[in-house]
ZADO-1210 file (C-alpha; in nm, 4 decimals, padded with zeros to 6 digits):
<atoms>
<atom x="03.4359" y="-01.0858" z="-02.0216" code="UNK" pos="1"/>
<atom x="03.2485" y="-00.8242" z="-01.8834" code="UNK" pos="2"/>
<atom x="02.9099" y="-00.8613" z="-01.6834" code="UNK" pos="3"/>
<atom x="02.6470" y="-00.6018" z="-01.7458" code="UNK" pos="4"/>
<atom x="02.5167" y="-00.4628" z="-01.4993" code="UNK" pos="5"/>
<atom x="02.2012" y="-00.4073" z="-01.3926" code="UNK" pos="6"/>
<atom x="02.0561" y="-00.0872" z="-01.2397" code="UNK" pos="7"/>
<atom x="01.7635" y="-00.0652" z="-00.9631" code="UNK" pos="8"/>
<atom x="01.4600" y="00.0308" z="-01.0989" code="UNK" pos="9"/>
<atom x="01.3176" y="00.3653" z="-00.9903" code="UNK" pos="10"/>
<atom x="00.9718" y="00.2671" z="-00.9593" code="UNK" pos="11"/>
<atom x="01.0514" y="-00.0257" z="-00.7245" code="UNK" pos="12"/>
<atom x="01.2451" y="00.2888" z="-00.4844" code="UNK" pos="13"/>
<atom x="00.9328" y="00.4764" z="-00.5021" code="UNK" pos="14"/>
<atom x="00.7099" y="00.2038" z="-00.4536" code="UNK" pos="15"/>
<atom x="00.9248" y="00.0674" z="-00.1425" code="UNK" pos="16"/>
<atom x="00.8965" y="00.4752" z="-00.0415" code="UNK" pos="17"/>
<atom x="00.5835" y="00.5665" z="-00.0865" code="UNK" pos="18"/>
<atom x="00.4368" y="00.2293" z="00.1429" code="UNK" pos="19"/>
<atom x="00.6875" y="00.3499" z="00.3818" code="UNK" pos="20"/>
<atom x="00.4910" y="00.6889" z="00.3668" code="UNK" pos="21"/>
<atom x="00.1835" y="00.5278" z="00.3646" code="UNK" pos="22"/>
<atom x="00.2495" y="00.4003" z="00.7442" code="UNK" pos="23"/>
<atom x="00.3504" y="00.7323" z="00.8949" code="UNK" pos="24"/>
<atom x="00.2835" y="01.0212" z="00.7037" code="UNK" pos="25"/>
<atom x="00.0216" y="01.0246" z="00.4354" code="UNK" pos="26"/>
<atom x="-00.1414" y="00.7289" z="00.4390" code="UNK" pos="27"/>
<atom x="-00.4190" y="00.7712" z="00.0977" code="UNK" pos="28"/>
<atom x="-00.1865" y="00.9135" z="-00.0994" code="UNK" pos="29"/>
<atom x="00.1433" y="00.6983" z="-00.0214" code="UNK" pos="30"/>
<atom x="-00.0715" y="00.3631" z="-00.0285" code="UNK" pos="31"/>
<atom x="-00.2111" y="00.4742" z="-00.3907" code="UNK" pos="32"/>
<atom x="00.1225" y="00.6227" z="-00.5319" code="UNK" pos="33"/>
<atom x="00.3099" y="00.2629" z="-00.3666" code="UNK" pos="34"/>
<atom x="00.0325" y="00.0597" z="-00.5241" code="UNK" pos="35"/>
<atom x="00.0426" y="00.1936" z="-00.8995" code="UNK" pos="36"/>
<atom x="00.4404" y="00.2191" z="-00.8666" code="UNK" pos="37"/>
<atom x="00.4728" y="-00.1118" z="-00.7201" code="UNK" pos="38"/>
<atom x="00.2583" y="-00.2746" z="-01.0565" code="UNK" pos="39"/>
<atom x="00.4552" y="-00.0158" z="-01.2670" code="UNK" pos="40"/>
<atom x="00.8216" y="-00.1698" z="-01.1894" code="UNK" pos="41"/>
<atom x="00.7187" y="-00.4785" z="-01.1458" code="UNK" pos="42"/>
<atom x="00.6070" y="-00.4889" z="-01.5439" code="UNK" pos="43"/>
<atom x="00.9292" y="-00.2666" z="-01.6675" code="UNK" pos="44"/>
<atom x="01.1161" y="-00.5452" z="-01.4589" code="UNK" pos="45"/>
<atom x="00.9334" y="-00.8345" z="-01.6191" code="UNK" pos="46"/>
<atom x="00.9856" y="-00.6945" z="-01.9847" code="UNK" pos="47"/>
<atom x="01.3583" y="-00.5937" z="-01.9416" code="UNK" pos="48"/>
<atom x="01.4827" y="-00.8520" z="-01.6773" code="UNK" pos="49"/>
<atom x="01.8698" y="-00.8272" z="-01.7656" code="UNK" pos="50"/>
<atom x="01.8451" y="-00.4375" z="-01.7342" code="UNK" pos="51"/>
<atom x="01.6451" y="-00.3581" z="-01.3962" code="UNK" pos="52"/>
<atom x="01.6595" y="-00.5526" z="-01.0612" code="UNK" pos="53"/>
<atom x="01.4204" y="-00.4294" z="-00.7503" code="UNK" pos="54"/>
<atom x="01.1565" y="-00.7162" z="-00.7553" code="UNK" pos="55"/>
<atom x="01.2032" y="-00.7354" z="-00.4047" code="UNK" pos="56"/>
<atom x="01.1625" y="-00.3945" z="-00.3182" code="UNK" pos="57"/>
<atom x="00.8812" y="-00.3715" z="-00.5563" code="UNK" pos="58"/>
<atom x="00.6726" y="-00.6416" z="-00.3674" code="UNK" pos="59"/>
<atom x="00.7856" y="-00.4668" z="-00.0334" code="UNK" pos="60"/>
<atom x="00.6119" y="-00.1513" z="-00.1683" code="UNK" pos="61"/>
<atom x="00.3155" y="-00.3509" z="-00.2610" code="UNK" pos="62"/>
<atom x="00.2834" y="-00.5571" z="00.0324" code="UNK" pos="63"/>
<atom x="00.2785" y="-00.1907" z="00.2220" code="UNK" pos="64"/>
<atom x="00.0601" y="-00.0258" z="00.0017" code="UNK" pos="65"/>
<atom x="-00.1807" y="-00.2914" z="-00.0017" code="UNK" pos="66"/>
<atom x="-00.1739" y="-00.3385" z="00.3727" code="UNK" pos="67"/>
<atom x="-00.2334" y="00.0008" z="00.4366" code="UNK" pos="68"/>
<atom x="-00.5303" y="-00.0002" z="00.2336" code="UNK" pos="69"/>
<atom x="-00.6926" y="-00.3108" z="00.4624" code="UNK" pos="70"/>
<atom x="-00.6293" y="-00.1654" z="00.8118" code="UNK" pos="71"/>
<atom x="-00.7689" y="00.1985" z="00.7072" code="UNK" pos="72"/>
<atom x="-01.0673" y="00.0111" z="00.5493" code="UNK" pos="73"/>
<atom x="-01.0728" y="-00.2322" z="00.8230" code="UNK" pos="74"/>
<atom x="-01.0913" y="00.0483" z="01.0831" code="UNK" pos="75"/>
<atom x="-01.3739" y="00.2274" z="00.9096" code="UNK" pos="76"/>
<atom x="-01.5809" y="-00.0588" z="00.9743" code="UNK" pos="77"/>
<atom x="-01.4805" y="-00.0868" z="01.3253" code="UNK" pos="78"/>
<atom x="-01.5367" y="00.2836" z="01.3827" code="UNK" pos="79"/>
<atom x="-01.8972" y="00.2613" z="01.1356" code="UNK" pos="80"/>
<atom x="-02.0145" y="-00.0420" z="01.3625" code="UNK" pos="81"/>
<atom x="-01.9051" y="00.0978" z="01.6496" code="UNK" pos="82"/>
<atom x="-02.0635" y="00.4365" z="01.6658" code="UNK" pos="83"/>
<atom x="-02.4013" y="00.2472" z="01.4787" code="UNK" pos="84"/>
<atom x="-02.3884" y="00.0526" z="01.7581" code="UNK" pos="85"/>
<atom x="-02.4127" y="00.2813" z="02.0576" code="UNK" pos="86"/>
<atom x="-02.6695" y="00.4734" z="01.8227" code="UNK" pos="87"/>
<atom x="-02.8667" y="00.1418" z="01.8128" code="UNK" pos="88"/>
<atom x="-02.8246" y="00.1060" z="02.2066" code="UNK" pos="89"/>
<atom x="-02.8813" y="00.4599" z="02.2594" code="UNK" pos="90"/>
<atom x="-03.2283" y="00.4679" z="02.0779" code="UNK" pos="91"/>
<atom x="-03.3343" y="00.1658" z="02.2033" code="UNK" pos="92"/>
<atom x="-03.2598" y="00.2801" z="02.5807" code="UNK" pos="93"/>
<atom x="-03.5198" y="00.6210" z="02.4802" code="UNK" pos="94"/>
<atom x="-03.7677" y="00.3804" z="02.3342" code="UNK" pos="95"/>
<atom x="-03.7799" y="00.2145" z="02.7026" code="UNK" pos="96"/>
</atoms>
């Protein structure tokens, strides 16, 4: 008796790609395209379990994307309360 086999779903590659992508080269666009991919294979894998396999890489993409998306957003605010905050000390310092 043969096993079937199961192929890697294509989404999960390009979700595992484009949070790779998202790290070093374009960082919107590879976060957003890992992000909808990642959800994308992750439901073709959960409706047709004994055809695809890439959970794991699917998650990895996510897990990228996602990330991404917090440390740009997180540096915004550092660089927003930074720069308001020498502004701040800066027009206080002409008020004196």
């Amino acid at each position: 008796m043969q096993t079937p086999t199961r192929e890697t779903n294509p989404l999960a590659v390009i979700s595992l790609i484009c949070g790779l992508l998202s790290w070093f080269v374009l960082p919107i666009v590879g976060s957003i395209g890992a992000i909808v991919s990642g959800h994308m294979a992750r439901a073709q894998i959960g409706r047709e379990p004994t055809r695809y396999e890439g959970d794991g890489m699917a998650i990895a993409g996510l897990v990228l994307g996602w990330a991404s998306v917090i440390v740009g957003l997180l540096t915004l605010l550092v660089v927003v309360l930074f720069f308001g905050g020498l502004a701040a000390v800066f027009a206080f310092a002409a008020n004196q």
